[in-house]
C-alpha positions as CSV (number, residue, x, y, z in Angstrom):
1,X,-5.0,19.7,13.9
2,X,-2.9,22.5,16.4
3,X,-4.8,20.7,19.6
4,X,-3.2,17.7,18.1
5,X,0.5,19.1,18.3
6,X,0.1,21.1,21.7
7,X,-1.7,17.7,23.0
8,X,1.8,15.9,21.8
9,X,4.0,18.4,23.2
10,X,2.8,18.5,26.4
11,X,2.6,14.9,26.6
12,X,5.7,14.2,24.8
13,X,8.0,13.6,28.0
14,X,5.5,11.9,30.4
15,X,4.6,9.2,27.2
16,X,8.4,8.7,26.7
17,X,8.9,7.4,31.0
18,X,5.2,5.7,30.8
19,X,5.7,3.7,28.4
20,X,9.4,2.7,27.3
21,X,10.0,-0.5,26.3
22,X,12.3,-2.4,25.1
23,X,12.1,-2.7,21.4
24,X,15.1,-1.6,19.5
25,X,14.3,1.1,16.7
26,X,15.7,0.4,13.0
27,X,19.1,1.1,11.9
28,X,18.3,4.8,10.9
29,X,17.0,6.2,13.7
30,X,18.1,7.6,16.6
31,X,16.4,7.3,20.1
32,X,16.3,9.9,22.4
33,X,16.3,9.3,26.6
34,X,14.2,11.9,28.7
35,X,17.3,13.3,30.4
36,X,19.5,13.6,27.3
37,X,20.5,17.2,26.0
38,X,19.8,16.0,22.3
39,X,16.3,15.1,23.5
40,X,15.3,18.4,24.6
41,X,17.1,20.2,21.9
42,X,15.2,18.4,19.1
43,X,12.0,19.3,21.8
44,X,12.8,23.3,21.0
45,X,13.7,22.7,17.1
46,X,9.8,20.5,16.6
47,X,8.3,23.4,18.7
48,X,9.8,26.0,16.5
49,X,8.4,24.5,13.6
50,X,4.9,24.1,14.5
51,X,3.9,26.9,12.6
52,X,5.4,25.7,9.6
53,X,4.0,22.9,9.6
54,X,0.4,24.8,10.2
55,X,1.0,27.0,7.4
56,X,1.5,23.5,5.1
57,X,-1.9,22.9,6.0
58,X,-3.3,26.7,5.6
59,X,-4.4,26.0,2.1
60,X,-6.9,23.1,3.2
61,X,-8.2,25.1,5.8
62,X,-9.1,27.8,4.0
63,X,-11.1,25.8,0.9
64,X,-14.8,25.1,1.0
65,X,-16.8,22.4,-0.9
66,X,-16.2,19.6,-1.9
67,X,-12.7,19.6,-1.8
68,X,-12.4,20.5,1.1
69,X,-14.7,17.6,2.1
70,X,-12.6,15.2,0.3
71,X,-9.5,16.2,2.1
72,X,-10.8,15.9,5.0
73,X,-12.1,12.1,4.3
74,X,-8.1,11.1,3.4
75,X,-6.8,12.9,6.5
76,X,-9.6,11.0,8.5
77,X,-8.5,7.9,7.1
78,X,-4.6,8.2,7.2
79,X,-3.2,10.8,9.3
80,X,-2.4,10.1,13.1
81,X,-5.5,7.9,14.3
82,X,-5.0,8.6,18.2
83,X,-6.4,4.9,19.0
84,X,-3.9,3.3,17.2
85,X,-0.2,1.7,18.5
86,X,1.7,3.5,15.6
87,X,1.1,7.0,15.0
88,X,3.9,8.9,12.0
89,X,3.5,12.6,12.1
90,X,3.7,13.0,8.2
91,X,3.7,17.1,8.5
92,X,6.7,17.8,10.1
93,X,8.8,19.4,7.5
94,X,12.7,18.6,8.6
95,X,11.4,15.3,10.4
96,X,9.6,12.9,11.0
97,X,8.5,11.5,14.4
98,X,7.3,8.2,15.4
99,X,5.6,7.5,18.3
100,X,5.8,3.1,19.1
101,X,4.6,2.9,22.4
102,X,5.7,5.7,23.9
103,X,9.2,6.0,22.5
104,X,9.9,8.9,20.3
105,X,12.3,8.2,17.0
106,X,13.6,11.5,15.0
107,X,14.5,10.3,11.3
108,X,15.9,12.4,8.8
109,X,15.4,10.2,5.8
110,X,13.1,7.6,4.6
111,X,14.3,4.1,4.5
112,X,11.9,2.8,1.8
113,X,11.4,4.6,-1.4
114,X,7.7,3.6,-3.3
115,X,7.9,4.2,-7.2
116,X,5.1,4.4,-9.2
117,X,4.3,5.3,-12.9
118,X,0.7,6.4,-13.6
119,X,-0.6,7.1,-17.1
120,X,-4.4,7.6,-18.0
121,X,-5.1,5.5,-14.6
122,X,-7.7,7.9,-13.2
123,X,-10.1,4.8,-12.4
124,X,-7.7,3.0,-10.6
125,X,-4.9,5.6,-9.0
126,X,-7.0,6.1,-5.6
127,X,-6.8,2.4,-5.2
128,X,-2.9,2.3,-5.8
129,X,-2.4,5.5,-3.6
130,X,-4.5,3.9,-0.6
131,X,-2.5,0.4,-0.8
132,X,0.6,2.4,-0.2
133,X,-1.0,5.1,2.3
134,X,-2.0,2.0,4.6
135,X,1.3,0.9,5.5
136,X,2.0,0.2,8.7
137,X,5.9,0.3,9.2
138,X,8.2,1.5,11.7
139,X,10.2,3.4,9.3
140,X,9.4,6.5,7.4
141,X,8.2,6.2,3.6
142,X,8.6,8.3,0.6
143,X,6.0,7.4,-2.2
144,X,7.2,9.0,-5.7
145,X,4.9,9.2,-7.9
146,X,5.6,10.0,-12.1
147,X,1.9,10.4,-14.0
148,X,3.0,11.1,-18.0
149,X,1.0,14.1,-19.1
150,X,-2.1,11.8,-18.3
151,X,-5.2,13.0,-20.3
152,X,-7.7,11.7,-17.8
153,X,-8.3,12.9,-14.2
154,X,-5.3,10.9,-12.8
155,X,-3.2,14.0,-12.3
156,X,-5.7,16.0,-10.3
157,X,-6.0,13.4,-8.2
158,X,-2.5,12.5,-7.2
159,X,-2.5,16.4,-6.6
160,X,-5.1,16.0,-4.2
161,X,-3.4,13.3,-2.3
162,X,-0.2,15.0,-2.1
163,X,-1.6,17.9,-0.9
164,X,-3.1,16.1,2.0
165,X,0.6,14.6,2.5
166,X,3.2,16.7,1.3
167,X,5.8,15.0,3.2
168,X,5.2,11.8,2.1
169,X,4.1,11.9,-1.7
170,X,6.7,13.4,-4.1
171,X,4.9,14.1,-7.3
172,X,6.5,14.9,-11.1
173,X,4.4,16.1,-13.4
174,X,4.7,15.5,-16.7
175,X,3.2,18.0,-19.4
176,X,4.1,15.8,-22.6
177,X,4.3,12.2,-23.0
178,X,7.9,11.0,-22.1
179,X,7.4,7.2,-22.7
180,X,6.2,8.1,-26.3
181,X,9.8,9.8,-26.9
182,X,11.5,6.9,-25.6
183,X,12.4,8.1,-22.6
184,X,12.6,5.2,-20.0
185,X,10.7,6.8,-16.8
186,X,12.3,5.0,-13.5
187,X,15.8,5.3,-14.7
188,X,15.8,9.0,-15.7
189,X,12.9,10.3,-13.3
190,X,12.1,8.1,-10.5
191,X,15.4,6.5,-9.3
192,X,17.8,9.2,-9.3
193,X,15.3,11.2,-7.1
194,X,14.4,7.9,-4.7
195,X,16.3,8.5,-0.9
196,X,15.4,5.1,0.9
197,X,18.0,2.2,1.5
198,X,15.1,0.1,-0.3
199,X,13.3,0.7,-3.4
200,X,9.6,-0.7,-4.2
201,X,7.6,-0.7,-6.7
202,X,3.7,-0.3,-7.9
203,X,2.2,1.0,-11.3
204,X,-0.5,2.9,-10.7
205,X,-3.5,0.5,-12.2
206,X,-2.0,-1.8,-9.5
207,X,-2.7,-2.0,-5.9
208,X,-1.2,-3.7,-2.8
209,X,-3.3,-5.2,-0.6
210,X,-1.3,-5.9,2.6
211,X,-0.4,-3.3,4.8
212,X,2.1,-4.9,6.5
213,X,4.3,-5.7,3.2
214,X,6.8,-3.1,3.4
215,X,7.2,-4.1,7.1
216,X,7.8,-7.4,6.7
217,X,9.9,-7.0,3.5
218,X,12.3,-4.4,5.0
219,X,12.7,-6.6,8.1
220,X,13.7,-9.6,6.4
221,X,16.5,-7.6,4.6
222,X,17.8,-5.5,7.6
223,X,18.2,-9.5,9.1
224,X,19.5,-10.9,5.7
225,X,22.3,-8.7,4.2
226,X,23.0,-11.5,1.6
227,X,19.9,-11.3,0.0
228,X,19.6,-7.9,-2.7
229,X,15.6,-8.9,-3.5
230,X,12.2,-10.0,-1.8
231,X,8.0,-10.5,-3.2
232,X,5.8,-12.0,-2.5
233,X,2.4,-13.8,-4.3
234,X,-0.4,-11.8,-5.8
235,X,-3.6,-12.2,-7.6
236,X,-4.7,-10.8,-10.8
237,X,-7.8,-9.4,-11.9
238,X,-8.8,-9.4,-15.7
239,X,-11.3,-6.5,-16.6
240,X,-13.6,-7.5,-19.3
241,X,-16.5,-4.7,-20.6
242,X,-19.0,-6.7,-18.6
243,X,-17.3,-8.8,-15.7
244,X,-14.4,-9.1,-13.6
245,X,-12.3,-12.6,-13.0
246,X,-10.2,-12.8,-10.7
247,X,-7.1,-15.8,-10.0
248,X,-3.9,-16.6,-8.3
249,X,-0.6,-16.8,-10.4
250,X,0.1,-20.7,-10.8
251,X,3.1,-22.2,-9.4
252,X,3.2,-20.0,-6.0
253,X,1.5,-22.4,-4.0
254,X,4.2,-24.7,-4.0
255,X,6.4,-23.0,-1.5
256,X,4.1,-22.6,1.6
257,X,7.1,-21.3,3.8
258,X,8.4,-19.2,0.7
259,X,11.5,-20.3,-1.6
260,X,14.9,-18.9,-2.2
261,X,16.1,-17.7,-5.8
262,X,19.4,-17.6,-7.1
263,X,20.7,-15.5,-10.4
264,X,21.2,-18.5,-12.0
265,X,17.4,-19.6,-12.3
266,X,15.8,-16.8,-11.3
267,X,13.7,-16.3,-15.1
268,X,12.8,-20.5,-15.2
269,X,10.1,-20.0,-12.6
270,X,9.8,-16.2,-12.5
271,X,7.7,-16.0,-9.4
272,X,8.9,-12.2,-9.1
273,X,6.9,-9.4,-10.5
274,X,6.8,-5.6,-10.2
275,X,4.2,-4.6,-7.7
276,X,5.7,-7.2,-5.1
277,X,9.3,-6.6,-5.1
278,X,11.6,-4.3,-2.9
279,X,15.3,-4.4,-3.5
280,X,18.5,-2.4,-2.1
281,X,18.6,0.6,-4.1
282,X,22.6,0.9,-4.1
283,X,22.3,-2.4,-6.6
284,X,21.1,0.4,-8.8
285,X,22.8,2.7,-9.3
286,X,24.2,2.1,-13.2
287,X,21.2,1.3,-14.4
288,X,20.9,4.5,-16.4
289,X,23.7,2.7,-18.9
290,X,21.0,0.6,-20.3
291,X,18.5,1.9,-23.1
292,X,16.0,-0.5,-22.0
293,X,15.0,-0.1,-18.3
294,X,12.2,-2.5,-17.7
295,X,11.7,-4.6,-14.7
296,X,13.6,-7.6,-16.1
297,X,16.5,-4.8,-15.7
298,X,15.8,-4.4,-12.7
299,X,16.0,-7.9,-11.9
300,X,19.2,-8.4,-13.9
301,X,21.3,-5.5,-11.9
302,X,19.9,-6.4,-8.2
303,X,19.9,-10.6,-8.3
304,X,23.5,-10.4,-9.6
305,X,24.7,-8.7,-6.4
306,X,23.1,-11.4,-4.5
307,X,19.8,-13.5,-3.5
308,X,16.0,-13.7,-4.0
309,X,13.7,-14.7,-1.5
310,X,9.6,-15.3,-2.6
311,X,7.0,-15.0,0.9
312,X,4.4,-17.5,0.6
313,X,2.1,-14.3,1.5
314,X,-0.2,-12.8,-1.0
315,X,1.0,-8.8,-1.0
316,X,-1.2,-7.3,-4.1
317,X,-3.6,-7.3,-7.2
318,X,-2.6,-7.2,-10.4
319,X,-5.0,-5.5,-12.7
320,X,-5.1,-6.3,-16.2
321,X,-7.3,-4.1,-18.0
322,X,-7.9,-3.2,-21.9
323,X,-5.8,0.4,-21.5
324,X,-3.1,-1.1,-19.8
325,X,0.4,-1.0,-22.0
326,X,1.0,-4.7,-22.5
327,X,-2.7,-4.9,-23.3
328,X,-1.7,-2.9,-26.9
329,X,1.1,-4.9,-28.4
330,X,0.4,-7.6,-30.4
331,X,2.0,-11.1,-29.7
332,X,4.9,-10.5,-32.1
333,X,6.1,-6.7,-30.7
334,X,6.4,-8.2,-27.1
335,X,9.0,-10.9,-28.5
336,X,10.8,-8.6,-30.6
337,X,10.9,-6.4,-27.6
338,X,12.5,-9.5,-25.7
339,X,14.9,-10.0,-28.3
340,X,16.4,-6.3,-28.3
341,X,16.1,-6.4,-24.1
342,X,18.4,-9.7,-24.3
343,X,20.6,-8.2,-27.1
344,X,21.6,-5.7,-24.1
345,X,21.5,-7.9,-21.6
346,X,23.5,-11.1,-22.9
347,X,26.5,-9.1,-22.9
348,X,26.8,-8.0,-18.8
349,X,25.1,-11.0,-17.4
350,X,24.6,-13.9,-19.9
351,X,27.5,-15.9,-18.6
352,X,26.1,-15.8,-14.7
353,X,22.7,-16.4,-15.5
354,X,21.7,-19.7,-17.1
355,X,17.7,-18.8,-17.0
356,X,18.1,-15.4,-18.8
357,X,20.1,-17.7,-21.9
358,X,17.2,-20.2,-22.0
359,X,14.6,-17.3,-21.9
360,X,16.2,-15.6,-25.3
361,X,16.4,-18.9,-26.5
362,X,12.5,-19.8,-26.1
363,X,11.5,-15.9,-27.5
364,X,13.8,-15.8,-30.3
365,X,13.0,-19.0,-31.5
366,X,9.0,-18.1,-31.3
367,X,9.8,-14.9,-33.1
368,X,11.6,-16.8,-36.3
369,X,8.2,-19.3,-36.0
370,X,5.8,-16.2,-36.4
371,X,8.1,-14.5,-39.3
372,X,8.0,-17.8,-41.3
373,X,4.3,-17.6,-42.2
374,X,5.0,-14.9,-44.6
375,X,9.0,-15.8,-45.6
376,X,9.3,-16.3,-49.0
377,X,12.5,-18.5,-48.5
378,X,11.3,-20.7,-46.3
379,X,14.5,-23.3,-46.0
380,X,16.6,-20.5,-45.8
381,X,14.8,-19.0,-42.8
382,X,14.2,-22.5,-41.6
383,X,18.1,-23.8,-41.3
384,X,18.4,-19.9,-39.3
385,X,16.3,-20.9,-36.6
386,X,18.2,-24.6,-36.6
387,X,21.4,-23.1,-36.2
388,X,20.4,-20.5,-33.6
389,X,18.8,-23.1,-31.5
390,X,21.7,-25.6,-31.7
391,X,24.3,-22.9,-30.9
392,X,24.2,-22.1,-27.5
393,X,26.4,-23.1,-24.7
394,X,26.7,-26.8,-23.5
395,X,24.5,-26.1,-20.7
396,X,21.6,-25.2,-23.2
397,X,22.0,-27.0,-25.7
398,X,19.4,-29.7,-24.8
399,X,16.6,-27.3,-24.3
400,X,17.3,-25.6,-27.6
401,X,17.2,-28.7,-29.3
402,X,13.6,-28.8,-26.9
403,X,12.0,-25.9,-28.1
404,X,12.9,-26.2,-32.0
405,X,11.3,-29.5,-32.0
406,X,8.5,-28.3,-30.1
407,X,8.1,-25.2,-32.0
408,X,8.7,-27.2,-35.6
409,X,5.7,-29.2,-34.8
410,X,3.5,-26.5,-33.6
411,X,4.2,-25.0,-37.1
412,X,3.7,-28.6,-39.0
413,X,0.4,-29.3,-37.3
414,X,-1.3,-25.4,-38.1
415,X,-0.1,-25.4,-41.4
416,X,-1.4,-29.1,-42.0
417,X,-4.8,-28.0,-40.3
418,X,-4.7,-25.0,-42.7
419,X,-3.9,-26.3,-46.0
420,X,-7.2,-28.7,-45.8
421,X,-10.0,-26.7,-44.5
């Protein structure tokens, strides 16, 4: 490791007139000519803090066994592979430098923020870390990383990683359960402490699976300012006791060259989901007002400050698993969940969003279905879900009439099929 930094040192001038080029760096950087005064300043200030950056790594020199071993292995894998084109020095502690082909970049901040939430995910956090670890951008990264007072391994874990990349990984340790008080984790933890122009996002039983996806996603909105949103496709994996299956979401292959998605419609296809997405973090920035701070909230406060755009390419694996959180509720908590997350909603961006009216519409409506099994007044309750249905705007008032016919025969045909068995 210090042959590495007196190796880049030495060489740093002589790789800078070898092998310019012409290739502009991105908008947060600064590049730095051979003959400039700047240049050879920030040449003294990285040299002066050399040592720092050896006694950040003192610790993992000095253990022995096998954690030692394992630190080593990550490091191997990630940190500054010499045959590579790219090569981030993630130790520095003021900066990080980026070597592209000989040219040197000095940047302050990151430009991409990574969020994650990890809870009792000790057999699948590795995998998350790695997808995120093997990202090959030309822009420095911050990956922050909440785990809520997990009773498994998973903490230990994300503290071995971090360890290994201390400038990178940004950890918050929780010792009780937060989620179990209410407490909604990305808008009081995780976004007020995220840096980068861009936010993305990954729980931890999830994984990303392309390691140019940040890459591509931040350079499509540097070149598209009108857009506040991009994913891409992904595949899911169901974990059984026994077996694994594994399938693409249905609807994505219809837009080989990827599809545009306005406010407006955005919750009719919903091609969007968490573990692909990366949006302009200034789109953000009230989002502490809300009690509920889901992804749908997410989506609400960043598509109404502009456009969505879909890439036809596959970014990462969604895990579905029996511990995971929408695994627990039952059919009926998840809809009255929807109906207090559009109660909230309704209010700020009902009238711009057509899709989002429709979608309370179609839960609500499912919810009054399920209650009406055990209503003891069951006209009463009946004539409710008529009027709800039939009272929505002019522009919905066709599919509500849609899904309280649909739904009214659902009912007729399981109670007929019930009443004579």
């Amino acid at each position: 490791m210090i042959f590495f930094y007196i190796y880049t040192l030495h060489n740093l001038r002589s790789n800078c007139i070898k092998h310019m080029n012409t290739q502009k760096p991105c908008k947060n950087t600064k590049q730095f000519d051979e003959g400039s005064n700047i240049f050879d300043e920030r040449i003294k200030i990285f040299d002066k803090r050399r040592k720092r950056c050896f006694r950040a790594y003192k610790p993992a020199m000095k253990d022995t066994g096998r954690k030692l071993q394992s630190r080593r292995k990550i490091l191997k894998k990630y940190v500054n592979n010499a045959g590579s084109k790219v090569m981030v020095v993630k130790t520095v502690t003021f900066c990080h430098i980026l070597r592209k082909h000989g040219k040197i970049f000095f940047m302050d901040t990151p430009l991409v923020s990574i969020c994650t939430i990890a809870y009792n995910h000790a057999p699948f956090i590795r995998q998350c870390m790695d997808g995120v670890l093997m990202q090959k951008t030309s822009f420095p990264v911050e990956f922050l990383i909440h785990d809520d007072a997990s009773a498994d391994e998973t903490a230990d874990m994300i503290r071995e990683y971090e360890t290994c990349f201390p400038d990178v990984i940004k950890a918050i340790y929780q010792t009780e359960n937060q989620f179990s008080k209410g407490a909604q984790i990305w808008a009081k933890y995780l976004f007020p402490k995220a840096r980068g122009k861009y936010i993305a996002l990954c729980d931890g039983d999830d994984y990303w699976t392309d390691p140019l996806k940040l890459q591509k996603q931040v350079d499509f909105l540097e070149t598209h300012p009108d857009y506040a949103m991009c994913g891409g496709k992904y595949r899911t994996t169901i974990m059984g006791q026994n077996e694994i299956h594994e399938y693409e979401r249905k609807g994505t292959d219809k837009y080989p060259n990827g599809r545009t998605v306005t406010f407006d419609d955005f919750f009719d296809s919903y091609l969007f989901y968490t573990l692909t997405v990366c949006f302009r973090r200034e789109y953000i920035c009230n989002i502490q007002k809300y009690k509920v701070c889901i992804d749908d909230t997410v989506y609400c406060a960043v598509m109404d400050k502009g456009k969505g755009f879909l890439f036809p390419d596959y970014f990462a694996m969604y895990r579905l698993h029996p511990g995971g959180v929408n695994a627990k509720k039952t059919r009926r908590e998840r809809l009255q969940f929807s109906e207090d997350f559009h109660k909230e909603m309704l209010p700020d961006f009902g009238s711009k969003s057509k899709s989002l009216r429709k979608r309370n519409i179609r839960d609500v409506i499912d919810l009054r279905f399920i209650d009406l099994r055990e209503s003891k007044h069951f006209f009463r309750d009946y004539l409710k879900i008529v009027h709800f249905a039939l009272s929505g705007k002019s522009d919905t008032f066709l599919y509500g009439l849609g899904q309280l016919i649909e739904k009214t025969g659902r009912y007729t045909s399981a109670r007929v099929k019930k009443f004579f068995r």
